[in-house]
N, C-alpha and C positions, 0 to 999 in steps of 0.2 A: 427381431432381436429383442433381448430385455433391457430395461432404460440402465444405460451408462450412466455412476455418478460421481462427482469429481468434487473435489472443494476448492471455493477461491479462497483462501487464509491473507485474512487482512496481511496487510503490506507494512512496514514501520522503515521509515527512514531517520535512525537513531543521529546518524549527522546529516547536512547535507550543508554542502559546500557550493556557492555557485561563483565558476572561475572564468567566465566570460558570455558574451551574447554574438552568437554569429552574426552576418550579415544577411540571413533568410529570417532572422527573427529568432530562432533557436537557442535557447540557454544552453551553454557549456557545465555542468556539474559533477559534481564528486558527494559520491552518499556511500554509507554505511550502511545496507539493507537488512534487514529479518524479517520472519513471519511469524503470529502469532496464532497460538492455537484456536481462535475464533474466527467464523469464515461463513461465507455465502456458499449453500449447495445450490449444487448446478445439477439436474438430470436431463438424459437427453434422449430420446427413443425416435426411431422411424417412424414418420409418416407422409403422408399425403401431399402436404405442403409446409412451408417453414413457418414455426409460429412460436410464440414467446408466451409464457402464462407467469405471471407473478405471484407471492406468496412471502409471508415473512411480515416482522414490525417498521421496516422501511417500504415496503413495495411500494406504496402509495407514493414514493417521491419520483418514482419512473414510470409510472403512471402517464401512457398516451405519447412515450418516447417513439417515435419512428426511426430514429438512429442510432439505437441501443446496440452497443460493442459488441456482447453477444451475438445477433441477427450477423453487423457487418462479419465479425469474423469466421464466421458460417459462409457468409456469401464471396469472402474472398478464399478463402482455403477452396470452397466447392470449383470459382473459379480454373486455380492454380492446378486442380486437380482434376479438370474435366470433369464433376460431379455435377446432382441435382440436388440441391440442397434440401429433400425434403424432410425435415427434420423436427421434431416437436420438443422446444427448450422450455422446463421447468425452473424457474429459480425463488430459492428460499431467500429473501434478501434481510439478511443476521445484520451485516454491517450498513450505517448511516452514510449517505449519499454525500457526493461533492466535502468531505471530510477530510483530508490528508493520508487516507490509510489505504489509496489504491484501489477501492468499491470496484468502480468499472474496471478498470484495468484486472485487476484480479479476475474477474466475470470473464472478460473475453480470452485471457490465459484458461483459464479452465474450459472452455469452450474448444480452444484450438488444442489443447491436450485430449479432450474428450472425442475429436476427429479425428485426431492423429490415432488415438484408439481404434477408429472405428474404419479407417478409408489405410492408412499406412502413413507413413510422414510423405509428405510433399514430395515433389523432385526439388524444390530451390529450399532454402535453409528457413525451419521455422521462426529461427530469429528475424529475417527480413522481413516475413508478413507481421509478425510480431509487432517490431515498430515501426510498420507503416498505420499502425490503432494507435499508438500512442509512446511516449518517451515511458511508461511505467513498464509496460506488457514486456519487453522482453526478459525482467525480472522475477514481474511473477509465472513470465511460463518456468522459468529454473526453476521457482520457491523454492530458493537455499539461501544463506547466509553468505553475501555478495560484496564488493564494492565496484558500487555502478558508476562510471563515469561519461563523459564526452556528453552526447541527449540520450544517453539510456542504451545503448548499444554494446557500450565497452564492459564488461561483463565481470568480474576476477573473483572465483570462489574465494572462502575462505576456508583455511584447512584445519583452521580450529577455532572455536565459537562456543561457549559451554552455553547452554539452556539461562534464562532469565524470568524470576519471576514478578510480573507488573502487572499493572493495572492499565486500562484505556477510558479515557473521558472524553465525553462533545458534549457541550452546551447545548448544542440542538438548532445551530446555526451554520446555514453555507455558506463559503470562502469561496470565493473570486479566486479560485489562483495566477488569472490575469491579473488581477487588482493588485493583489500582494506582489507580482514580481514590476508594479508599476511604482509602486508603494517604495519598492525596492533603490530603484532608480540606475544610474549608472555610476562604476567605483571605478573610482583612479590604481585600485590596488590589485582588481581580475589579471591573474595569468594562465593566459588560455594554451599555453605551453605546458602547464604542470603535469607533472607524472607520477601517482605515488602505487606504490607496492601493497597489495592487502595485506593488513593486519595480521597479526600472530595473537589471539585474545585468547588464552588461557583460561583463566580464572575470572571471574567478577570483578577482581578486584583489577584485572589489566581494562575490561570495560568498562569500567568508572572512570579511573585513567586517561582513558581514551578520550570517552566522551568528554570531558574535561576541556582536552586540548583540542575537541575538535566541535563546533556548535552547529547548529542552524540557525543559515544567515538567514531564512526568512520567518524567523520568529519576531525578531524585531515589528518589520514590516506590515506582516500578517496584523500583529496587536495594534497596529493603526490601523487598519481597515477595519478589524472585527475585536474590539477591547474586552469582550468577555473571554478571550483566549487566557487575557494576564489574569481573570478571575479561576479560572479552572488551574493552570498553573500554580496560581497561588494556595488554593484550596488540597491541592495533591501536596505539594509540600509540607504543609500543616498537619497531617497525617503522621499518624505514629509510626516511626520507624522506615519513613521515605529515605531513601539511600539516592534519589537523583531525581527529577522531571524537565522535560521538555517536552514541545510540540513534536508532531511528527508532519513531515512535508509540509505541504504550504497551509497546513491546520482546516479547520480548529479542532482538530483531537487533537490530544497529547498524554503523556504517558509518564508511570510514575515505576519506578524499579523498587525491589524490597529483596532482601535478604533469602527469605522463603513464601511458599505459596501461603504459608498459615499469615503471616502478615500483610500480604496484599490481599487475600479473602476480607480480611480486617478492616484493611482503609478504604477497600470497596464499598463493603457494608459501610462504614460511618459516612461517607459521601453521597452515598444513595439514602441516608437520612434527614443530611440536612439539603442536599441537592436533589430531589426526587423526578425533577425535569430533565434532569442529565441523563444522557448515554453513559452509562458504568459499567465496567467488568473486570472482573479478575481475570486473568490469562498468565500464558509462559510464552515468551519469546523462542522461537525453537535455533539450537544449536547444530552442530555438525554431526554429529552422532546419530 
């Protein structure tokens, strides 16, 4: 066959909410999901035996990985599906590793989409091998405009979402996202009963709105653990014509919103002049359409 290609489009958790902590250790949350048009290629071609080749301006961070998402999610689909997984995965790694934007998780969705291509869909529901990789994967095997709740399972399109144009920044530091939800601690206010309705987001200006009323609780946290997050934060805001910023997931990326693409190409470029260490990009959050 010829090599399948598939993209993992970075992940953005525009809110997230966290409403309790199971008793297996498990965080309860509620997020407001996108993807943006920047993303890790995946190719994937038959061969001989299963094997992983990296490529890209991050590879070097997975570099000597022997549990790299991709391999496992190969080896449990080939499982579920009486296959031999012999398989030969190419990945361009575009996005920066252990960063809030989904890296691996994105990887192993695109992975298990790119089998599903190639074997048929499973007999038992992709979602459950999904998140048996991780509370991220079952979202971006959808990559649509979601809100995710429960540990990643509870799924809820949204049936309207207009496009967003932003920017993404990392320092070029890894996050513990164990550290940050330790950081976090326990709140007397978690209702692990809540039930909300996805959003109706019309226009821009309903997501602004939104976000407003709705944050991420572990941005606080995160910024004790890793204090250059409130330096990129701050530096996005600073920017001409920044219409909003926050972290995304448990950081340290984070993201700044603008009006049009001609403006955020704008605060790209000036941030990438006087931050030349940073991870920067202009990008479009994608919508429903």
């Amino acid at each position: 066959m010829s090599a399948i290609l598939e993209t993992a489009n970075a992940k953005i958790n525009l809110t997230l909410k966290v409403l309790g902590k199971r008793a297996d250790g498990y965080h309860l949350l509620e997020s407001l999901v996108v993807f943006a048009d920047v993303a890790d290629r995946l190719t994937c071609a038959e061969a001989d035996y299963l094997s992983l080749e990296l490529s890209g301006p991050f590879a070097s961070a997975l570099e000597g990985e022997s549990d790299n998402l991709i391999l496992e999610a190969a080896r449990r689909m080939a499982v579920e599906m009486d296959r031999t997984p012999n398989l030969a995965f190419t990945l361009e790694k575009n996005l920066p590793v252990a960063s809030g934007i989904g890296g691996g998780s994105a990887d192993a969705a695109a992975a298990m989409r790119t089998l599903a291509r190639l074997w048929g869909d499973p007999e038992s529901s992709l979602a459950d091998i999904a998140l048996s990789l991780g509370a991220d994967v079952p979202v971006c095997l959808r990559k649509k405009p979601s809100l995710m709740s429960g540990i990643g399972e509870a799924l809820q399109p949204l049936q309207t979402m207009p496009e967003l144009d932003a920017i993404l920044v990392n320092p070029g530091v890894a996050v513990s996202t164990k550290e940050v939800f330790k950081a976090l601690g326990a709140s007397q206010g978690w209702d692990m009963d809540k039930t909300t309705e996805a959003p109706s987001l019309k226009t821009k200006r309903d997501v602004l709105d939104y976000l407003m009323a709705h944050p991420n609780d572990l941005e606080a946290p995160a910024v004790r653990v890793q204090p250059a997050i409130a330096d990129v934060l701050n530096a996005i805001r600073e920017t001409e014509n920044c219409q909003f910023a926050r972290m995304s997931g448990s950081g340290a990326s984070c993201f700044g919103l603008y009006d049009n693409p001609f403006d955020a190409a704008e605060a790209a470029a000036a941030l990438k002049e006087t931050h030349p260490d940073w991870w920067i990009v202009a990008t479009r959050f994608k919508g429903t359409q």
